[in-house]
Legacy VTK file of the C-alpha trace (Angstrom):
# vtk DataFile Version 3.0
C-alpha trace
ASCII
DATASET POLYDATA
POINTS 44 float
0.000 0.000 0.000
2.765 2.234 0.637
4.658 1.938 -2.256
1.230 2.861 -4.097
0.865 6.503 -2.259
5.069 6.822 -2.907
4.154 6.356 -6.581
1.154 8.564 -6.332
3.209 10.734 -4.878
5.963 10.369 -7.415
3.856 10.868 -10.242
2.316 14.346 -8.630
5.792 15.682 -8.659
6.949 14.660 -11.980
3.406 16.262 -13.423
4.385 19.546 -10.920
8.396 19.612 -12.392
6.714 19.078 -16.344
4.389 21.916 -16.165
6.989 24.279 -14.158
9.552 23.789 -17.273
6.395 24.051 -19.482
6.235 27.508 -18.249
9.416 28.386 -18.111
9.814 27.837 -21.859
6.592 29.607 -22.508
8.425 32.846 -20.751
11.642 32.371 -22.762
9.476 32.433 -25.770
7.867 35.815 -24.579
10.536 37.326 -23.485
13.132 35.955 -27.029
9.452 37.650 -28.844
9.749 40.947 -26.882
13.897 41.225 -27.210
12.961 41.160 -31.418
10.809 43.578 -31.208
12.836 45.624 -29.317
15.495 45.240 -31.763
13.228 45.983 -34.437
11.399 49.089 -32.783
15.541 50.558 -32.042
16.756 49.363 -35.726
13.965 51.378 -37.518
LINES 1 45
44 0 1 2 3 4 5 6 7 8 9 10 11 12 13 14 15 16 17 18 19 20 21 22 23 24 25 26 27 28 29 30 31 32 33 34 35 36 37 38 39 40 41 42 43
């Protein structure tokens, strides 16, 4: 029964550490999206 909850338990954490780098790439994109622009609103 125990090892059931630790796997429960593993599986919670692996799903929490998967959507925390899911949203860190989602900010890189933003913030690699608003650098360009940047660029391109200073080149012009």
């Amino acid at each position: 029964m125990n090892i059931i909850y630790f796997w429960c338990f593993v599986n919670s954490l692996s799903a929490g550490f998967f959507s925390l780098l899911h949203i860190i790439v989602i900010v890189k994109n933003e913030v690699q999206v608003v650098e360009r622009r940047k660029r391109i609103w200073y080149n012009y």
